[in-house]
C-alpha positions as CSV (number, residue, x, y, z in Angstrom):
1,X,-36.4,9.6,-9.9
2,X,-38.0,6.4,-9.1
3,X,-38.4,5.1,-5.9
4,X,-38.8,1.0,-5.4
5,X,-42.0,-0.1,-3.9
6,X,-43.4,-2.9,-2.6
7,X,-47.4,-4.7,-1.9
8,X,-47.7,-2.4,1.0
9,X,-48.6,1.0,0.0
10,X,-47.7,1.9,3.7
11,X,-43.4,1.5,3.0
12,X,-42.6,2.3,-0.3
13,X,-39.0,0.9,0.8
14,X,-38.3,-2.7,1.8
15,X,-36.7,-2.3,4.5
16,X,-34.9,-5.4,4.6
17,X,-33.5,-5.1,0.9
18,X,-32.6,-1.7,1.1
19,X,-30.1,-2.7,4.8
20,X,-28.6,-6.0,2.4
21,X,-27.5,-3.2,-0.1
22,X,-26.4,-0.7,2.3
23,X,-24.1,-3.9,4.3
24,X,-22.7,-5.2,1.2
25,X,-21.7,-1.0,0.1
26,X,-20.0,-1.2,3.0
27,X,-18.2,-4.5,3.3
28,X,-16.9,-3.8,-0.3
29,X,-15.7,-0.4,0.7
30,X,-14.0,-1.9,3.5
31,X,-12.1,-4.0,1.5
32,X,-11.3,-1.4,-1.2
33,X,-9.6,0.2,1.7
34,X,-7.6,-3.0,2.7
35,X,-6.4,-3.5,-0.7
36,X,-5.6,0.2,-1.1
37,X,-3.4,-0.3,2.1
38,X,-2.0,-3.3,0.9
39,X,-0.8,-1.2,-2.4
40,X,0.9,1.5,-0.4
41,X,2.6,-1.1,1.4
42,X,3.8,-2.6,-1.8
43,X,5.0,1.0,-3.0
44,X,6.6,1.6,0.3
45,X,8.7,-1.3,-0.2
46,X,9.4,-0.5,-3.6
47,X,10.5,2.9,-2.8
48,X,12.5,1.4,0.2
49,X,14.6,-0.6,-2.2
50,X,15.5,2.3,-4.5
51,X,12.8,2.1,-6.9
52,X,11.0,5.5,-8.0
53,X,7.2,4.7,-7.4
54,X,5.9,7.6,-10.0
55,X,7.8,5.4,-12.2
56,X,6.4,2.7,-10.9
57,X,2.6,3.6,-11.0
58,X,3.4,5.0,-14.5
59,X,4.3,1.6,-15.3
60,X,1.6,-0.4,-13.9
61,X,-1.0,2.4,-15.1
62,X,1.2,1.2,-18.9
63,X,0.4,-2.0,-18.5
64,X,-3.3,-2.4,-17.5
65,X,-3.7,-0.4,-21.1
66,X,-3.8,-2.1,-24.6
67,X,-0.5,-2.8,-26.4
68,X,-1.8,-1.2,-29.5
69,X,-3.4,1.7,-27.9
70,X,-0.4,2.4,-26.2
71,X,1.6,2.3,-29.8
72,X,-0.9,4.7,-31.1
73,X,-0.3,7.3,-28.1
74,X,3.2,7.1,-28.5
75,X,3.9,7.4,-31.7
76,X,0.9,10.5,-31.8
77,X,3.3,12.0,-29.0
78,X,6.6,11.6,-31.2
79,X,4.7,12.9,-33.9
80,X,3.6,16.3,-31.6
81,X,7.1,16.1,-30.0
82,X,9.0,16.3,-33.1
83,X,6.5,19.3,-35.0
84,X,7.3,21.5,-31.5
85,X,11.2,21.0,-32.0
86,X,11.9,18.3,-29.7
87,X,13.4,15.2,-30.4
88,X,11.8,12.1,-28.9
């Protein structure tokens, strides 16, 4: 692996660079936690108004795909469906 260096053979680190990266990992893993909160919260609420969330999620994770992939899957999953004896 190669290591970042600098002018002075003495640090082959930049210290200064290497803290910026380190804070900004953090702050953005902070906030991935926030927003990961916030989504339980919004599934919470779902589920407290009668909605199934592993529906849910199964629609959300439906529509961040592509419509046409999405086709494709599901009419490859009839096809499989229908050659093992079950109807779709």
């Amino acid at each position: 692996m190669a290591y970042p260096q600098n002018d002075d053979h003495d640090d082959p680190v930049q210290g200064d660079q290497l803290k910026s990266i380190v804070q900004r990992i953090e702050r953005l893993e902070e906030e991935k936690k926030t927003i990961a909160d916030d989504i339980k919260e919004v599934y919470a609420e779902a589920k407290a108004n009668g909605y199934d969330t592993k529906i849910l999620r199964k629609v959300v994770a439906l529509r961040r795909r592509d419509l046409d992939e999405r086709r494709e899957e599901e009419a490859i999953l009839d096809l499989y469906l229908q050659a093992v004896g079950e109807s779709a």
